[in-house]
C-alpha positions in Angstrom: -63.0 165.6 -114.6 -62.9 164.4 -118.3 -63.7 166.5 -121.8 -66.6 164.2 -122.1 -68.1 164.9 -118.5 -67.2 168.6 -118.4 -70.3 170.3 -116.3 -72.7 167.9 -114.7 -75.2 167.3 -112.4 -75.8 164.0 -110.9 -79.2 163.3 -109.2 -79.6 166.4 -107.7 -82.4 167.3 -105.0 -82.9 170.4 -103.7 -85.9 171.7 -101.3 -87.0 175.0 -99.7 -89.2 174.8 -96.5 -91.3 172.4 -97.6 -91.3 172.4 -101.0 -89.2 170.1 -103.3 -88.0 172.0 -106.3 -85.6 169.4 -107.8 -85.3 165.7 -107.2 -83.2 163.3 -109.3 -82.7 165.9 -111.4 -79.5 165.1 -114.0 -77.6 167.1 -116.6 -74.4 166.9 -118.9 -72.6 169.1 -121.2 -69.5 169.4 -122.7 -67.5 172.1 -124.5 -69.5 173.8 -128.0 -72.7 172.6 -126.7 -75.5 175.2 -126.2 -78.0 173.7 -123.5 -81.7 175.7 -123.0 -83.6 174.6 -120.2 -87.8 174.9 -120.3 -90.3 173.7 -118.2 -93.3 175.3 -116.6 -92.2 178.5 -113.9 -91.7 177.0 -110.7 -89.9 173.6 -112.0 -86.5 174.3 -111.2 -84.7 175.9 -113.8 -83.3 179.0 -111.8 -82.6 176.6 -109.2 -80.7 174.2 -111.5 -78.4 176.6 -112.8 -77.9 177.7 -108.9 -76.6 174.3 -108.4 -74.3 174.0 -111.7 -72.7 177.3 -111.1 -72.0 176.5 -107.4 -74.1 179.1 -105.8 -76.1 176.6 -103.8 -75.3 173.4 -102.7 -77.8 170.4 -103.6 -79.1 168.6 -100.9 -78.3 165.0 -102.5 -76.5 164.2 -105.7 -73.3 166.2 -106.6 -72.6 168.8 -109.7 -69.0 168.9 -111.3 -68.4 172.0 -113.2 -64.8 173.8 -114.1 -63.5 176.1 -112.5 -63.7 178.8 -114.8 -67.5 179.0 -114.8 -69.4 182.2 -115.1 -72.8 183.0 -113.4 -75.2 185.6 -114.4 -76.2 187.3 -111.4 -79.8 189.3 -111.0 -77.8 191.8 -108.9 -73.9 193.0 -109.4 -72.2 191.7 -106.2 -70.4 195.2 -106.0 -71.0 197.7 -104.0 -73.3 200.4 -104.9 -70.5 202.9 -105.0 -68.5 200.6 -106.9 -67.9 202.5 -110.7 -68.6 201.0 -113.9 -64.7 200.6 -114.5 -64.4 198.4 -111.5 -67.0 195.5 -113.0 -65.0 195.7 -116.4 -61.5 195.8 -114.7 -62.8 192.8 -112.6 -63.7 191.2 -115.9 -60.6 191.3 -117.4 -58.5 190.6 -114.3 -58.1 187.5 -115.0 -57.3 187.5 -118.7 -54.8 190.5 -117.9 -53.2 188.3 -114.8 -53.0 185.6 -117.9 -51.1 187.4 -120.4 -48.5 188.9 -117.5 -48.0 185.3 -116.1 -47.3 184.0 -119.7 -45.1 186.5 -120.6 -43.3 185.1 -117.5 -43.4 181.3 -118.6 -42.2 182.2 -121.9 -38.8 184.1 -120.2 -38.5 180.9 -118.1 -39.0 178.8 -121.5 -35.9 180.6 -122.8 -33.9 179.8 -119.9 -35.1 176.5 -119.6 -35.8 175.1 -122.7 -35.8 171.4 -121.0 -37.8 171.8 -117.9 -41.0 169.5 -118.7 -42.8 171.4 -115.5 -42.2 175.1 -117.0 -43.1 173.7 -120.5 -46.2 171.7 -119.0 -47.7 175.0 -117.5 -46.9 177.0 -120.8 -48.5 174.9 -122.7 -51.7 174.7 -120.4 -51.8 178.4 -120.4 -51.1 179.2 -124.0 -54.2 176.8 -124.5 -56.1 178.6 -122.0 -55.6 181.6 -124.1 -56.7 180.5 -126.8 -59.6 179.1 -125.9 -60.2 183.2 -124.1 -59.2 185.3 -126.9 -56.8 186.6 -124.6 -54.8 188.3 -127.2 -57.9 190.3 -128.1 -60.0 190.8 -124.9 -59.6 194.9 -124.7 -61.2 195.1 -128.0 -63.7 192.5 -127.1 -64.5 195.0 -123.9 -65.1 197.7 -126.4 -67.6 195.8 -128.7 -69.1 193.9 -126.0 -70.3 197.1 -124.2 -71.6 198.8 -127.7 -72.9 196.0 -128.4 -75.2 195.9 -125.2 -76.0 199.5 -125.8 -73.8 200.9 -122.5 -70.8 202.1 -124.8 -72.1 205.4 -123.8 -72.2 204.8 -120.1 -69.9 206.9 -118.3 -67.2 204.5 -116.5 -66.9 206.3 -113.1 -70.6 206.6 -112.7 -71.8 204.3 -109.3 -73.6 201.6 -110.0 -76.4 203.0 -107.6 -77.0 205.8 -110.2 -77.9 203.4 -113.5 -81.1 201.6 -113.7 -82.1 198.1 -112.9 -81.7 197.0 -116.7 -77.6 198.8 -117.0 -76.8 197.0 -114.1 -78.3 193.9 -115.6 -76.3 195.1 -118.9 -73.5 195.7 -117.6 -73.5 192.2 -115.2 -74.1 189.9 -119.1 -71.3 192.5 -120.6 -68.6 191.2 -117.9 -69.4 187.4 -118.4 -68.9 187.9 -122.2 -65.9 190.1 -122.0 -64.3 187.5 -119.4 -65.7 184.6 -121.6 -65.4 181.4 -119.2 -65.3 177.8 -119.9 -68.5 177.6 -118.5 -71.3 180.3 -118.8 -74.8 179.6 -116.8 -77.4 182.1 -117.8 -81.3 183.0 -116.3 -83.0 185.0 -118.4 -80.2 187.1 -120.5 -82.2 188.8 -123.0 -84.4 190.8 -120.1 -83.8 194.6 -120.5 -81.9 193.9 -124.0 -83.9 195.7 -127.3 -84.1 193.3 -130.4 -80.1 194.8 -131.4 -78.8 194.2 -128.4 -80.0 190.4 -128.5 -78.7 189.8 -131.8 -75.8 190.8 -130.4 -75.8 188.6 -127.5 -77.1 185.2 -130.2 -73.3 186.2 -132.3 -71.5 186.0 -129.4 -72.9 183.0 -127.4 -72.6 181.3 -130.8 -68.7 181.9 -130.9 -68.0 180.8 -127.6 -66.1 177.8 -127.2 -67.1 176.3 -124.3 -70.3 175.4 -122.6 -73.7 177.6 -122.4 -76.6 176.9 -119.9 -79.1 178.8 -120.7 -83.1 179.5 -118.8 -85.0 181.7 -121.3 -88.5 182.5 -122.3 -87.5 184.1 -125.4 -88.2 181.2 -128.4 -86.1 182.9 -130.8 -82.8 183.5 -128.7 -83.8 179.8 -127.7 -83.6 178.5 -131.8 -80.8 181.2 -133.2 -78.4 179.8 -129.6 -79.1 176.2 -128.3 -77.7 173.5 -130.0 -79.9 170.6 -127.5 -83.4 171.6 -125.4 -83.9 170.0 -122.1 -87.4 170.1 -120.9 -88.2 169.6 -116.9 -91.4 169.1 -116.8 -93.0 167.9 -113.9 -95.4 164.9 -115.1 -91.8 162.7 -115.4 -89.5 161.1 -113.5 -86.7 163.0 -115.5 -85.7 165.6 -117.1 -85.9 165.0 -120.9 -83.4 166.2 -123.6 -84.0 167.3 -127.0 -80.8 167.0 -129.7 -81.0 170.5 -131.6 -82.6 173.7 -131.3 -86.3 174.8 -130.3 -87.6 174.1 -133.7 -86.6 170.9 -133.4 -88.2 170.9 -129.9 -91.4 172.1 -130.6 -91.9 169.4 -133.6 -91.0 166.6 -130.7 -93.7 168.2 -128.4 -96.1 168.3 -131.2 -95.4 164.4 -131.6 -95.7 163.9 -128.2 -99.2 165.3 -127.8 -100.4 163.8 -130.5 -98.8 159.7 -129.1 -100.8 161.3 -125.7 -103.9 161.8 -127.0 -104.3 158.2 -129.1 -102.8 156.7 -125.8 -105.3 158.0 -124.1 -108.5 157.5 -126.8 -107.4 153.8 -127.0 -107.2 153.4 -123.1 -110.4 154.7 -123.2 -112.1 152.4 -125.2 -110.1 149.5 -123.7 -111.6 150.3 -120.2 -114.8 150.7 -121.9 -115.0 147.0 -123.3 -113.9 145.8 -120.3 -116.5 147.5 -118.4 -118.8 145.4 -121.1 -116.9 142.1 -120.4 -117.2 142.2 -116.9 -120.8 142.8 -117.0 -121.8 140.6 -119.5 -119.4 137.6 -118.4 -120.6 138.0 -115.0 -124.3 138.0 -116.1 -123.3 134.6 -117.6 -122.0 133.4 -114.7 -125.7 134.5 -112.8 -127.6 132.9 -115.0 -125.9 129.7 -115.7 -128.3 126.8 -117.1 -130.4 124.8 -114.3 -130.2 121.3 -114.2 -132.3 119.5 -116.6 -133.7 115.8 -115.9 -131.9 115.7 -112.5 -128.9 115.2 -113.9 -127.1 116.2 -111.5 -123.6 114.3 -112.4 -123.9 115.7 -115.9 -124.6 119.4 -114.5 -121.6 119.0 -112.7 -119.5 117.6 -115.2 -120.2 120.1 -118.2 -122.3 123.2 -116.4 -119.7 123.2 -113.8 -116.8 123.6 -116.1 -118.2 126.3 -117.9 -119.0 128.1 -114.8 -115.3 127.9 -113.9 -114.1 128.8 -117.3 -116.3 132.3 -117.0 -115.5 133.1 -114.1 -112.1 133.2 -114.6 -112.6 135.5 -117.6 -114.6 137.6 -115.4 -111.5 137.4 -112.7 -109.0 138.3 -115.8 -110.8 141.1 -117.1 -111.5 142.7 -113.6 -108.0 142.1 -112.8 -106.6 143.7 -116.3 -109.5 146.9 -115.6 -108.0 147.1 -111.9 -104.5 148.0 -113.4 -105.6 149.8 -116.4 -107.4 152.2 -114.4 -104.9 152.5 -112.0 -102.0 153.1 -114.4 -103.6 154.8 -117.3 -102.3 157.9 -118.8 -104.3 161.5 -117.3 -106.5 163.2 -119.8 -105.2 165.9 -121.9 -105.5 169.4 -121.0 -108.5 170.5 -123.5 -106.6 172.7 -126.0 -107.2 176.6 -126.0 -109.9 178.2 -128.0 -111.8 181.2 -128.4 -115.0 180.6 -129.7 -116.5 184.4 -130.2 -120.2 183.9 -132.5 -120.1 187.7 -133.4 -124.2 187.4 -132.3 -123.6 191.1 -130.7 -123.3 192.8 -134.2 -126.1 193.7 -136.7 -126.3 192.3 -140.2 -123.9 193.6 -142.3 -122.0 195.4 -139.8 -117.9 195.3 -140.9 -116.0 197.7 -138.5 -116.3 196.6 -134.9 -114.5 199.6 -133.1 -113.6 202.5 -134.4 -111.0 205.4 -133.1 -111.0 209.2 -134.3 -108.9 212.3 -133.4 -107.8 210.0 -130.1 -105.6 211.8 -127.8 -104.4 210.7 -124.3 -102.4 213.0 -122.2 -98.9 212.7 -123.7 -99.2 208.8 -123.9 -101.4 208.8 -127.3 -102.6 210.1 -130.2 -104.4 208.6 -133.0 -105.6 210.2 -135.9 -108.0 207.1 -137.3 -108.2 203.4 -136.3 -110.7 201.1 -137.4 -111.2 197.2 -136.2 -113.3 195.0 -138.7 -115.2 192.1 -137.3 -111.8 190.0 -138.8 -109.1 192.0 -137.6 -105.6 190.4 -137.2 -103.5 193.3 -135.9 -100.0 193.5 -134.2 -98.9 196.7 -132.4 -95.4 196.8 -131.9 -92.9 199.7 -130.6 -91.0 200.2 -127.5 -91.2 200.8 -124.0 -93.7 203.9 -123.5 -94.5 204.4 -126.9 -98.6 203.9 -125.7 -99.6 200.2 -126.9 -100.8 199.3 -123.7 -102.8 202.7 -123.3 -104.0 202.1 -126.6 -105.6 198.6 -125.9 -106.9 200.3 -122.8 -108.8 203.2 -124.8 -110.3 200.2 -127.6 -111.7 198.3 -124.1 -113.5 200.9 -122.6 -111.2 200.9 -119.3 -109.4 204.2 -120.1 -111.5 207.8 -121.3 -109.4 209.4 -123.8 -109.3 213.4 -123.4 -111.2 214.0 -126.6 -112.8 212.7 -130.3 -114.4 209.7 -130.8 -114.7 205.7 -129.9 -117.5 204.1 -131.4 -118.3 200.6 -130.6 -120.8 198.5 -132.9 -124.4 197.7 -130.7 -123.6 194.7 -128.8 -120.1 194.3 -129.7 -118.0 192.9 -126.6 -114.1 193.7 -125.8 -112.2 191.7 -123.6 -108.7 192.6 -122.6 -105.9 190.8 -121.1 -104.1 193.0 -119.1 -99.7 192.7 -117.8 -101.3 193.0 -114.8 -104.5 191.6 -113.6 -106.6 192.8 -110.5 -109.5 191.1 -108.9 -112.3 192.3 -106.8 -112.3 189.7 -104.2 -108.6 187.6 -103.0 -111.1 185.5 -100.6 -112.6 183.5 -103.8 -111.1 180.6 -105.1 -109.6 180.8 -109.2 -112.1 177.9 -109.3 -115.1 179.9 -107.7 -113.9 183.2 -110.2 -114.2 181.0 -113.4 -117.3 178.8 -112.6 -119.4 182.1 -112.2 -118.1 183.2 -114.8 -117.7 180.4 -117.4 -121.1 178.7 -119.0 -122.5 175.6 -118.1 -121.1 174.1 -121.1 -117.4 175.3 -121.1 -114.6 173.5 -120.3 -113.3 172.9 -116.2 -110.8 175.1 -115.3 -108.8 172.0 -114.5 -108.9 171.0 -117.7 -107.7 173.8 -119.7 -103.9 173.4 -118.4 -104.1 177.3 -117.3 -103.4 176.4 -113.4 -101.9 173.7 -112.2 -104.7 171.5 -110.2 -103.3 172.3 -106.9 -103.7 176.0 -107.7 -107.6 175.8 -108.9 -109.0 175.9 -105.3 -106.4 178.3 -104.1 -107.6 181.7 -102.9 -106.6 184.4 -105.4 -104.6 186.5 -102.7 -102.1 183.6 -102.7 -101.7 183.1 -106.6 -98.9 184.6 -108.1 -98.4 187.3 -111.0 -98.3 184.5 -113.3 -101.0 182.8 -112.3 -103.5 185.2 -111.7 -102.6 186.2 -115.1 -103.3 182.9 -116.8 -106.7 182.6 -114.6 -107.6 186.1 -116.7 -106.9 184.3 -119.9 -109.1 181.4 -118.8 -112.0 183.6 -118.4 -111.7 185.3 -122.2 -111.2 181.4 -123.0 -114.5 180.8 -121.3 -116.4 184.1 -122.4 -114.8 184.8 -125.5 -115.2 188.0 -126.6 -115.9 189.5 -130.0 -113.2 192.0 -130.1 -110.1 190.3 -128.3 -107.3 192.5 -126.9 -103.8 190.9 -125.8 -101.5 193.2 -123.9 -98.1 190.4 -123.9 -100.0 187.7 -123.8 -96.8 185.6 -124.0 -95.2 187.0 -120.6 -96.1 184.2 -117.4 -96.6 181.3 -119.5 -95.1 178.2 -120.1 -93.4 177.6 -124.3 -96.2 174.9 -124.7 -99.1 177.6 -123.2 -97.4 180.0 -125.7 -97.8 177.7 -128.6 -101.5 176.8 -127.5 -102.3 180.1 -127.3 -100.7 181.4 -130.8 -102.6 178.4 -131.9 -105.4 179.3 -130.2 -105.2 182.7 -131.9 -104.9 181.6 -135.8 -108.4 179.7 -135.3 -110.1 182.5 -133.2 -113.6 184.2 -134.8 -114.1 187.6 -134.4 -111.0 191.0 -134.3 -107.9 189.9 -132.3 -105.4 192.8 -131.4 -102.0 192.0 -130.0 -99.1 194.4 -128.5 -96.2 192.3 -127.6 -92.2 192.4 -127.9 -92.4 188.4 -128.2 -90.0 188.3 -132.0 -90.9 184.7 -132.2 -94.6 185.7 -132.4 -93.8 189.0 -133.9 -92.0 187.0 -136.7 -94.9 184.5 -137.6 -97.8 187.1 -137.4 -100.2 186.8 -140.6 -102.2 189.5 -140.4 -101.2 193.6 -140.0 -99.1 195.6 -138.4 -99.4 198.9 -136.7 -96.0 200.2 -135.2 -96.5 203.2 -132.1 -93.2 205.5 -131.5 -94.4 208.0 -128.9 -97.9 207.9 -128.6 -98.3 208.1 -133.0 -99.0 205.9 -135.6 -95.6 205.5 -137.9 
């Protein structure tokens, strides 16, 4: 394998069942490159990284990759009794069996100054050292496991006894400590805090050699990748973007804008040659009579220009055949929510009001009050009450006490993490048309479901995309008072940028709880941070 080819796939396929994941599917990097793969959920990006890091086989095409490659597993494969100690000792064995086998090489240097094998494999190990840190992998151990937040972790504890997100911890926290030549990565910053990712940008930043990376997570995507491939679907290949997502997201913003005048001008092309056909072939119908029985004149001059127009007719039918056949599929119409505020009275400012709130343990607010214009972000961690909190300013949870005032006619919509309907049977389709006005836009259209899904029953929609069939109803219905629980989890980037896009241009209150930083860090309007149920 040469430097230049050092991890690649080479028109890969791979299917499950009946359904074809990846085909044709190719991919290169080489050592200091930084690769993020995107592309709608379900296109192949767990199963890519599968393939690279050799834990499936492809069913056509081949993957080379080194041999010191590193794979980020969803599960430890230890044991459940298996102690902390035993993931790090496993992490370092390899460095430790390293340094013992070089000290070896250099006592057989000493003997054998001359030996070209003995000074062939010192050499290839001494750069394999290097390019491992070798000399400084204990300490590495040490501020890899602070740095994931499990320096406090005790090391004989069983792996059965720490939660879902240490074992996830403690699985990225090996793979950094034993730093390979090749690390392939689905999802890393899950169950990592803002610190703890920061972390994790320094050090994949540092490494050497080649990252693969599948991530939701825009900013870890900008602050890491140094190239963005996208597989999406619509083409024939996988398409790669030099830099990071930045750079991605102004190529994507190009893109849609070439799609859309592709598609107006094909438009008005098929249009006029509608208008040629018709009007050429009327030409054709109504072709002069003969006049004075001339009959040899007819033919010589009212026949030629009978030929002449109905080849143009032939030419422009033929040119309409391929054009409709071959032209480029409508763009998905772009999100909006289109809220008229007709529900409030004249003059009315605050929209909903909240006053000596409490909840259980979960919340307790003093004073909150929504204006008609409301751009609010409600951040803090894991059960500190945001989502309990959007719940109380819908209406769908009864606090134990005080006050929430709506204004007459005001209407809340929420989007929920997770979304239940009242009826699996009916189709997404059926859901949204009795739902949705006559005038609002097709659920195919929007780009919410794909247009195999829209007809679907909901019992057989996933997480995801029962989730994005909720957000197409608030697109449809927008609400006056719009409440967003993670809006950004179960979407693809370019939904996520709609959306955000979506939500700059929105009439009427908009509140947001989400952990999203790259939406966190371009929010406009306020903040209001939760640590335990309180206002801070």
């Amino acid at each position: 394998m040469s430097d230049s080819v050092f991890l690649c796939a080479r028109d890969v396929a791979k299917s499950y069942a009946d359904r074809q994941v990846l085909d044709g599917t190719s991919l290169s990097a080489s050592p200091g490159q930084r690769i993020g793969l995107v592309g709608e959920n379900g296109v192949g990006k767990s199963t890519l990284l599968r393939l690279l890091a050799g834990v499936e086989e492809p069913d056509a095409g081949e993957v080379q990759r080194p041999a010191d490659c590193g794979f980020l597993w969803q599960e430890l494969p230890f044991a459940p009794d298996a102690a902390v100690q035993d993931v790090i000792d496993d992490s370092l064995a390899g460095l430790r069996a390293a340094r013992t086998r070089l000290v070896q090489l250099t006592g057989e240097l000493e003997r054998r100054p001359d030996d070209a094998d003995v000074l062939t494999a010192y050499g290839d190990l001494l750069e394999w050292a290097q390019d491992h840190d070798l000399w400084d992998a204990d300490r590495r151990a040490a501020l890899v496991l602070a740095g994931l937040g499990l320096a406090d972790t005790e090391r004989w504890r069983p792996l059965a006894t720490l939660s879902g997100g240490q074992r996830s911890r403690l699985g990225l926290a090996a793979l950094l400590i034993r730093q390979p030549q090749a690390m392939l990565l689905d999802e890393p910053t899950n169950h990592l805090d803002d610190e703890a990712v920061g972390f994790l940008e320094q050090r994949l930043r540092g490494l050497p050699g080649v990252v693969v990376v599948a991530s939701h997570d825009r900013l870890f995507l900008d602050e890491v990748c140094t190239d963005i491939v996208d597989l999406d679907p619509t083409r024939s290949t996988v398409t790669r973007y030099g830099g990071a997502y930045t750079g991605y997201l102004a190529a994507k913003r190009r893109e849609r804008i070439r799609w859309e005048e592709q598609y107006a001008a094909e438009q008005e092309e098929l249009e006029e040659l509608r208008e040629a056909v018709r009007t050429t072939a009327r030409a054709v119908n109504h072709a002069r009579t003969i006049k004075d029985n001339n009959k040899i004149g007819y033919d010589r001059h009212g026949g030629r220009v009978q030929r002449q127009i109905s080849r143009r007719v032939r030419n422009a039918q033929q040119r309409l055949d391929e054009l409709t056949r071959d032209q480029v599929r409508r763009p998905p119409a772009p999100l909006t929510f289109a809220a008229k505020l007709t529900g409030l009275p004249t003059g009315e400012r605050i929209a909903v009001s909240l006053s000596g709130v409490p909840v259980g343990g979960r919340l307790s607010i003093d004073r909150l009050d929504l204006s008609t214009s409301e751009r609010l972000m409600v951040t803090g961690p894991n059960g500190a009450g945001k989502s309990t909190l959007l719940q109380v300013i819908a209406g769908r949870l009864t606090p134990d006490g005080g006050e929430v005032r709506r204004a007459g006619g005001v209407k809340v919509g929420l989007l929920e993490q997770e979304v239940d309907f009242p009826d699996d049977e009916l189709t997404a389709r059926q859901v949204y048309d009795a739902a949705a006005g006559a005038d609002a836009v097709s659920l195919a259209r929007l780009g919410l479901l794909a247009p195999g899904d829209v007809d679907r029953p909901l019992g057989h929609l996933s997480v995801g995309q029962r989730r994005r069939l909720a957000l197409a109803l608030l697109v449809a219905t927008p609400p006056d008072v719009l409440l967003l629980d993670e809006p950004t989890n179960h979407l693809s980037l370019s939904l996520v940028e709609e959306l955000e896009d979506a939500l700059r241009t929105a009439a009427g209150a908009v509140v947001v709880a989400s952990h999203d930083r790259w939406l966190r860090r371009g929010w406009k309007g306020a903040e209001l941070s939760l640590v335990s149920g309180k206002i801070v």
